[in-house]
C-alpha positions as CSV (number, residue, x, y, z in Angstrom):
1,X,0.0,0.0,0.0
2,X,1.7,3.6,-1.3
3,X,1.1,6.4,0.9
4,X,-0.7,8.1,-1.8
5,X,-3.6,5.3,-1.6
6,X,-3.5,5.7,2.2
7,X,-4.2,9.8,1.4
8,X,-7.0,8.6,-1.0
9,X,-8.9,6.8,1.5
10,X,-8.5,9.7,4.2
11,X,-9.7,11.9,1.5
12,X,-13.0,9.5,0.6
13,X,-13.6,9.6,4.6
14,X,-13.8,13.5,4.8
15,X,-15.9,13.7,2.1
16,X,-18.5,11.3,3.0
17,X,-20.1,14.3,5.4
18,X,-19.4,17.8,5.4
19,X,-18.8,17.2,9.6
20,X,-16.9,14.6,10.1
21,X,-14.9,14.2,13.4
22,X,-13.1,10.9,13.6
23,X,-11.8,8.4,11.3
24,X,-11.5,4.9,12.2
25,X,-9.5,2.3,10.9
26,X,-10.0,-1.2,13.0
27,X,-9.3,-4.4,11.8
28,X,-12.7,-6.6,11.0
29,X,-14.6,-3.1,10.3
30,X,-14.7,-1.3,6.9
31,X,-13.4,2.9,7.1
32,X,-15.6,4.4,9.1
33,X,-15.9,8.2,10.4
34,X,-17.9,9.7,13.2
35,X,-19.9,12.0,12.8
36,X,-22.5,13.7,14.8
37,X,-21.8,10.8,17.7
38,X,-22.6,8.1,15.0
39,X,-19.9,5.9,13.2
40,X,-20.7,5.3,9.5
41,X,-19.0,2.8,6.8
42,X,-17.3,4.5,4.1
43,X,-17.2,2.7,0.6
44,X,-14.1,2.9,-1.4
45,X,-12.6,1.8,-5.0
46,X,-12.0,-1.1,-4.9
47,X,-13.8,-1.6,-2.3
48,X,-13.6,-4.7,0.8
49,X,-16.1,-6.3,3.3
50,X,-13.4,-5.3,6.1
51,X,-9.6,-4.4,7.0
52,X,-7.4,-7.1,7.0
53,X,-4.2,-7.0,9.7
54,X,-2.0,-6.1,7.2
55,X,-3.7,-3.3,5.8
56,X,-4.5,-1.9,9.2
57,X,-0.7,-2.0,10.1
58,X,0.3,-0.5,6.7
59,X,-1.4,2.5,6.9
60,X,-0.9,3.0,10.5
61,X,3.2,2.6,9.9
62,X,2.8,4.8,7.3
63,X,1.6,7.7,9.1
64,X,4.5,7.1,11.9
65,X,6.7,7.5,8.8
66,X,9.8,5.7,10.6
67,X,9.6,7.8,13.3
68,X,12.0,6.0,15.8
69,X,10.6,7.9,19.1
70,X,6.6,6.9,18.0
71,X,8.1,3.5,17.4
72,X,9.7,3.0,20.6
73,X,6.3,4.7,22.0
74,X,4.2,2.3,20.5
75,X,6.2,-0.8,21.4
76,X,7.2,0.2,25.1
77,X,3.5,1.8,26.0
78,X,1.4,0.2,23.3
79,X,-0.1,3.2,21.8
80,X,1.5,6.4,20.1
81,X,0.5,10.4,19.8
82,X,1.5,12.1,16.5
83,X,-0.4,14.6,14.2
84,X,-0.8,14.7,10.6
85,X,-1.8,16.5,7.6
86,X,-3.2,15.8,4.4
87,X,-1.5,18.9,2.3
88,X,-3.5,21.6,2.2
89,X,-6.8,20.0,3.2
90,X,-6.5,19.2,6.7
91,X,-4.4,18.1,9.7
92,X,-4.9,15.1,12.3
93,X,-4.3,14.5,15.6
94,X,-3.6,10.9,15.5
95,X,-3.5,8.0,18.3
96,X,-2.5,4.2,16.8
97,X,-2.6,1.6,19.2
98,X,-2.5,-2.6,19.8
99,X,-5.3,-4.6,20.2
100,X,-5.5,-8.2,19.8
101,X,-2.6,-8.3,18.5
102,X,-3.4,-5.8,15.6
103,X,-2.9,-1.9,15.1
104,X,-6.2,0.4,15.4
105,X,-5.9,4.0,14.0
106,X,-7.8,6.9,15.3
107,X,-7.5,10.2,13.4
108,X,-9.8,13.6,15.2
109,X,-9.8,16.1,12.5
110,X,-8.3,19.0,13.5
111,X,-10.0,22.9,12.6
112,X,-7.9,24.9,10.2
113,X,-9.7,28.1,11.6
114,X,-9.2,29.2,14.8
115,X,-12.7,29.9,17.2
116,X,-13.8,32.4,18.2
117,X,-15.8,32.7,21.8
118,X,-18.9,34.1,19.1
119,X,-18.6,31.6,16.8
120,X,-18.8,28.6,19.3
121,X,-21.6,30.9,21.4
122,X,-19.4,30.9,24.7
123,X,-20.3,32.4,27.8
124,X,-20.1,36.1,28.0
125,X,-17.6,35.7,30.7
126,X,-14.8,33.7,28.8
127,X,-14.1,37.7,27.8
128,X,-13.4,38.2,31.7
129,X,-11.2,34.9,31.6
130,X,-9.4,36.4,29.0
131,X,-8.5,39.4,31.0
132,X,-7.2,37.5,33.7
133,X,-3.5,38.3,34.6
134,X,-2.4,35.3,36.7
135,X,-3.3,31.9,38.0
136,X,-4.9,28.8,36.9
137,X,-7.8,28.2,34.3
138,X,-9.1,24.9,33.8
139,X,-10.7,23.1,30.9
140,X,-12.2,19.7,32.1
141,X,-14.5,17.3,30.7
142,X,-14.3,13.7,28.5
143,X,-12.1,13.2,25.4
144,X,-13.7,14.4,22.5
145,X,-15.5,17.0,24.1
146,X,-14.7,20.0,23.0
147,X,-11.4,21.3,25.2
148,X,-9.1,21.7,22.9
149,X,-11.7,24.1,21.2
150,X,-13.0,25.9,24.0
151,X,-9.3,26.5,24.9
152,X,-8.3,27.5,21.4
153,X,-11.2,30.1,20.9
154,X,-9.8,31.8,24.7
155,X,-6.4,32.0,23.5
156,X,-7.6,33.9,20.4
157,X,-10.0,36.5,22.5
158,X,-6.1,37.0,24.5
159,X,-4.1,37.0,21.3
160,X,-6.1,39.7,20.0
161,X,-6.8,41.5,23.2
162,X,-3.1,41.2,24.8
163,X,0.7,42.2,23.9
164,X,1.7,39.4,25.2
165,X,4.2,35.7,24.7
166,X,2.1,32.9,25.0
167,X,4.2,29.6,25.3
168,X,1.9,25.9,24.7
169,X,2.9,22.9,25.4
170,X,0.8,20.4,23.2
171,X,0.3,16.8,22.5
172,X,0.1,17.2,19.3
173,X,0.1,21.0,17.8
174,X,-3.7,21.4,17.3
175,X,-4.8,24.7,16.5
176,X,-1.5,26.7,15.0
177,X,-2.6,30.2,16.2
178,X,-1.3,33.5,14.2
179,X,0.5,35.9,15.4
180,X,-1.8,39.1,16.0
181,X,-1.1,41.4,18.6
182,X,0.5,38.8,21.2
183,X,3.7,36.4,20.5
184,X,2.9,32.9,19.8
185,X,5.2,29.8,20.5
186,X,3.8,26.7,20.2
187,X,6.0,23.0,21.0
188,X,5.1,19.6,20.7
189,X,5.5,16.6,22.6
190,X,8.4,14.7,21.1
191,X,9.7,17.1,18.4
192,X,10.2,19.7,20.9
193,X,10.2,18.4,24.7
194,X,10.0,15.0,26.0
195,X,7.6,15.6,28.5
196,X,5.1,18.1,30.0
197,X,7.0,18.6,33.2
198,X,10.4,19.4,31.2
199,X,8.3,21.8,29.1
200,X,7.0,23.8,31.6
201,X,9.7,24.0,33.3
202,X,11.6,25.3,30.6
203,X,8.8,27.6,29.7
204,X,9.3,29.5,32.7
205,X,12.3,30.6,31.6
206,X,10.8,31.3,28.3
207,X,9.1,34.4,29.7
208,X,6.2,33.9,29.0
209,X,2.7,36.0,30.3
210,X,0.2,32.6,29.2
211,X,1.3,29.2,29.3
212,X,-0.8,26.6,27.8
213,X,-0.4,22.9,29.1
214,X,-2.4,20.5,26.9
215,X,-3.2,18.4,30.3
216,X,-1.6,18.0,33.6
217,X,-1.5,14.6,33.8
218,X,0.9,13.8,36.7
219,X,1.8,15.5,40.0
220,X,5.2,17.0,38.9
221,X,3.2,18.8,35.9
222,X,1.0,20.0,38.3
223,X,3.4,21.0,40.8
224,X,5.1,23.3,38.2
225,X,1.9,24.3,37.3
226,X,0.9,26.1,40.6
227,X,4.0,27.3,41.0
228,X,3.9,28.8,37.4
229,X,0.4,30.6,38.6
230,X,1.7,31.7,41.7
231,X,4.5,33.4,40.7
232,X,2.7,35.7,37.7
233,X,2.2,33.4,34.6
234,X,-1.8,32.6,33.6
235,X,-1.6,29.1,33.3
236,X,-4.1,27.1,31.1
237,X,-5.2,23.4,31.0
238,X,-7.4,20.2,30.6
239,X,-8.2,17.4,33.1
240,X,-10.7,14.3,32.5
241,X,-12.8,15.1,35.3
242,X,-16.8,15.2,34.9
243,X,-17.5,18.8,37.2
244,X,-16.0,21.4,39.3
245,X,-16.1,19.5,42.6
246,X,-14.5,16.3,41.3
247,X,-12.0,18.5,39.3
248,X,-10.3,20.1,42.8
249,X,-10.6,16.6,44.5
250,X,-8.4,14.9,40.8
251,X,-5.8,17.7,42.1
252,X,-5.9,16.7,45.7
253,X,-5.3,13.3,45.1
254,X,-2.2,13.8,43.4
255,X,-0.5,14.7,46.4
256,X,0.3,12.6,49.4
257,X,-2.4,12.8,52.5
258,X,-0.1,15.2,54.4
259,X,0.6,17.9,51.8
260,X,-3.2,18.0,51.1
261,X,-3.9,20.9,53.5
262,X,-1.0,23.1,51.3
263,X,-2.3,22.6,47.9
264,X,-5.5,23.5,49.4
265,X,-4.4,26.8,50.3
266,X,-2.5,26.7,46.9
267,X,-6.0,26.1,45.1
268,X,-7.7,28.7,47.1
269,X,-5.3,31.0,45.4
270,X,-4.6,30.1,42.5
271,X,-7.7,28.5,40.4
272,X,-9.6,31.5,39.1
273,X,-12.5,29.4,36.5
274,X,-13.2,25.8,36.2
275,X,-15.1,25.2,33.2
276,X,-16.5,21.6,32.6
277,X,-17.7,20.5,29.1
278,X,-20.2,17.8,27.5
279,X,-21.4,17.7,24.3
280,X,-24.7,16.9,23.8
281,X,-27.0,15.4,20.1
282,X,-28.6,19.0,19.0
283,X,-31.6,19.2,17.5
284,X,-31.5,19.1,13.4
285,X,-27.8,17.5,13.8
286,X,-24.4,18.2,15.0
287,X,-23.8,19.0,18.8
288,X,-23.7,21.7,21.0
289,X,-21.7,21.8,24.3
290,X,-23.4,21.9,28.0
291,X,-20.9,24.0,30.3
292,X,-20.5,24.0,33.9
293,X,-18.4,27.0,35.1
294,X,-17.5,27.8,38.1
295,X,-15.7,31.3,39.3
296,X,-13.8,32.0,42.1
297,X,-15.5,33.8,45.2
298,X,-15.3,33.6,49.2
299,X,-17.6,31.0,49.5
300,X,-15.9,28.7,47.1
301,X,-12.2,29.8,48.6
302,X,-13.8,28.3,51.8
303,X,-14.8,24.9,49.9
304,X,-11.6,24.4,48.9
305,X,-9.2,25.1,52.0
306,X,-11.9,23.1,54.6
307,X,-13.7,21.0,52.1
308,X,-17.4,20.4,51.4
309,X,-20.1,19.8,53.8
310,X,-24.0,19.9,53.8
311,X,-25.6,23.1,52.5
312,X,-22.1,24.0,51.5
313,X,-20.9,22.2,48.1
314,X,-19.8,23.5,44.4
315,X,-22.5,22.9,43.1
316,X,-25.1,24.7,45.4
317,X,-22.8,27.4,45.2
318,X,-22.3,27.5,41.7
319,X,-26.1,27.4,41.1
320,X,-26.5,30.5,43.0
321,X,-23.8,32.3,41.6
322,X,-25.4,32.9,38.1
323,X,-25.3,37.0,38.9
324,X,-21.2,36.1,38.4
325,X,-21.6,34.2,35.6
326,X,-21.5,30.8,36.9
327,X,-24.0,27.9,36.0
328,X,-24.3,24.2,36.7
329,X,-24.6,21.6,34.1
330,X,-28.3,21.5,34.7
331,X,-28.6,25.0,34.2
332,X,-27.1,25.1,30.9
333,X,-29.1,22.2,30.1
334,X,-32.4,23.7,30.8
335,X,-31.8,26.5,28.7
336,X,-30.7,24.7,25.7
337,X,-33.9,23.0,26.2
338,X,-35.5,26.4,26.3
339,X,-33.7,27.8,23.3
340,X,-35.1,24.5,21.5
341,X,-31.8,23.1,20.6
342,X,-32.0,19.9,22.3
343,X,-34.7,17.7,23.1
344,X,-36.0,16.6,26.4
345,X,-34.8,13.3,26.0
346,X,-31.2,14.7,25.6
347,X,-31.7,16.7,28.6
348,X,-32.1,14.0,30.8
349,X,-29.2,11.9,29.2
350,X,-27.2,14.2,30.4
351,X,-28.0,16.3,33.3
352,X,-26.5,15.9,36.6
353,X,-29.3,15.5,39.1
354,X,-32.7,14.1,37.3
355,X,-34.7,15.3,39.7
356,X,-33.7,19.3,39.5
357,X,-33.9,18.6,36.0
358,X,-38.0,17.7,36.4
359,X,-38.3,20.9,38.1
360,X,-37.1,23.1,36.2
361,X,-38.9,21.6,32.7
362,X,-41.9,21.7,34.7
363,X,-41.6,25.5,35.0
364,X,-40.7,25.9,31.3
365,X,-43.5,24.0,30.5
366,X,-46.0,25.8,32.5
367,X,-44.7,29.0,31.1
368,X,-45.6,27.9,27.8
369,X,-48.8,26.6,28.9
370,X,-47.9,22.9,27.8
371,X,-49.4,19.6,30.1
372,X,-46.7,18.8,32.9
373,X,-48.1,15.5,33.7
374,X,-49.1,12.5,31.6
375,X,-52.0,11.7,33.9
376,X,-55.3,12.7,33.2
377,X,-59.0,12.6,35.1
378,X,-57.6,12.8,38.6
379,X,-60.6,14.8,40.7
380,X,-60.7,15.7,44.9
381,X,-63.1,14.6,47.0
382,X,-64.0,17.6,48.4
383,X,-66.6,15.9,51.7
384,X,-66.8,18.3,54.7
385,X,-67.2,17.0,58.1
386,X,-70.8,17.8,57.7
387,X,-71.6,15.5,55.2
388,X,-69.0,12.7,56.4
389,X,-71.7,12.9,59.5
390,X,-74.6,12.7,57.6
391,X,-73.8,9.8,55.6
392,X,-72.4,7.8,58.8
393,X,-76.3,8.7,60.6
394,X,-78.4,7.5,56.9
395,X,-75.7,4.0,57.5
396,X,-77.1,3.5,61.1
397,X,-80.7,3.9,60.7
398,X,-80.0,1.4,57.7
399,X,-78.2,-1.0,59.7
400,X,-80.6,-0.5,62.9
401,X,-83.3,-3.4,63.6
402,X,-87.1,-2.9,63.0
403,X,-88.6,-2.5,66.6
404,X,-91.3,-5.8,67.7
């Protein structure tokens, strides 16, 4: 197999739909992409029933290209990172792994444009993020939702707001970002460091006012991290955590029992937003992200340095903080259900608490004078005492025997 028949069946995958955002290439399956959440088969000349081994491991080693460090990657860990691009068409990030035995490839199509916070309809206050001088920002949610976007479209709002160096640290190079008004640098894993630790270590004496990590994944990165924010630097990056709460407690537990109460403090005054992400089916096709955002205030700086407790946890607190532009999942939720973009089965696939959820559709529904319940001919039985009295006296003159 050339490499030029391996570009033609990448090509015939983007073009099957005009949003496409995964290929797949598994042994046993035909080429599939992903698109909308759904993976589809992808017919090509000539075309196969399904990928044999060989074909599988052909194309995948020709997208590693010889590369000795993915090599050693892939035989040491079982899986390696790398990105790619198709000319002038498009660019991968690309993960190739072992499974039985055989090589899977997995290629997330990368955006040529850079977002904007308009474009992907963002929060009003990711222009206050933006402004922010110093600390921590985090990005958190599943892979493949969203992140690396939200992230993207926030460095933009700064590179055209800020004179400023911005220094990333990426795993692969995703979004390559212009210069405008501030000073992009942008280094990948394995061409340009050998870790995320290294890198941002050596990015602090890069001088840089932003640093982007593509995802603290280990307590040394983190480490470097805090200390990054605390001494002047805005520091941005991911985590797989699900919400706010469970993202401090991912950060807690990289530390050992006794230096908890110091990163505590550390947190306290450092993180400045948490935003968590899902993306959810939208109506009419494509998705649309649910965000959960949570600001700094007193009441959350008390959270984190002694912990949550009953009537004091992120998420009450973030539900009442919408005057500062915070918001639970199930907040968002319910007003993409409002703005009709999702349905109300998608609602409850992925809310957070079902039952605040009901609630709040009830209102909407009511305002919009539509039936809140299924069930139907329900009356009151409205007796007062005086009839309950009068009915028991007609019962005992009934049951009473005729006198002799």
């Amino acid at each position: 197999m050339k490499q030029s028949e391996i570009d033609y069946w990448i090509t015939c995958m983007l073009e099957t739909f005009s949003n496409v955002s995964d290929l797949n290439v598994t042994v046993g399956k035909k080429l599939q992409v992903e698109s909308s959440g759904q993976l589809t088969d992808v017919p090509v000349v000539p075309d196969f029933d399904e990928l044999t081994p060989f074909q599988a491991e052909v194309f995948a080693l020709n997208l590693i290209g010889g590369d000795p460090r993915l090599l050693e990657d892939l035989v040491r860990t079982g899986s390696c990172d790398l990105s790619y691009w198709l000319g002038n068409k498009a660019r991968f990030r690309v993960n190739i792994f072992k499974q039985k035995n055989h090589l899977s490839t997995i290629l997330r199509k990368l955006e040529t444009t850079i977002p904007s916070i308009e474009k992907l309809g963002l929060p009003s206050i990711f222009h206050k993020m933006a402004e922010v001088k110093n600390g921590l920002i985090l990005v958190t949610g599943s892979t493949g939702s969203g992140k690396s976007t939200t992230l993207a479209a926030l460095l933009n709002q700064i590179n055209e707001q800020k004179s400023v160096h911005v220094v990333t640290l990426e795993d692969p190079v995703e979004f390559v970002h212009p210069h405008k008004r501030a000073t992009f640098n942008q280094r990948e894993l394995g061409n340009d460091y050998d870790s995320f630790s290294s890198g941002l270590r050596a990015a602090l004496r890069q001088a840089p006012k932003v640093v982007l990590v593509g995802e603290m994944r280990d307590r040394e990165t983190m480490e470097i991290g805090l200390a990054a924010a605390e001494t002047g630097h805005l520091v941005v990056s991911t985590l797989h955590t699900v919400d706010a709460g469970q993202t401090i407690n991912r950060i807690l537990g990289m530390f050992e029992q006794e230096e908890q109460a110091q990163v505590r403090l550390r947190l306290a005054d450092t993180v400045r937003y948490i935003i968590c992400q899902r993306l959810l089916p939208r109506n009419g096709g494509g998705r649309v992200a649910a965000l959960e955002i949570m600001g700094m205030n007193l009441r959350i700086n008390d959270v984190i340095i002694n912990g949550e407790s009953e009537g004091k946890t992120y998420n009450e607190i973030i539900a009442n903080g919408t005057a500062f532009g915070m918001q639970t999942f199930d907040q968002h939720i319910l007003q993409l259900y409002k703005e009709e973009l999702i349905s109300e089965e998608t609602a409850f696939s992925y809310c957070s608490n079902k039952n605040i959820l009901i609630r709040g559709l009830d209102m909407l529904k009511r305002e919009k004078g539509e039936e809140t319940s299924d069930l139907e001919g329900l009356t009151i039985d409205w007796k007062t005492d005086e009839t309950e009295e009068s009915e028991g006296a007609e019962k005992d003159e009934e049951q009473s025997p005729n006198p002799a």
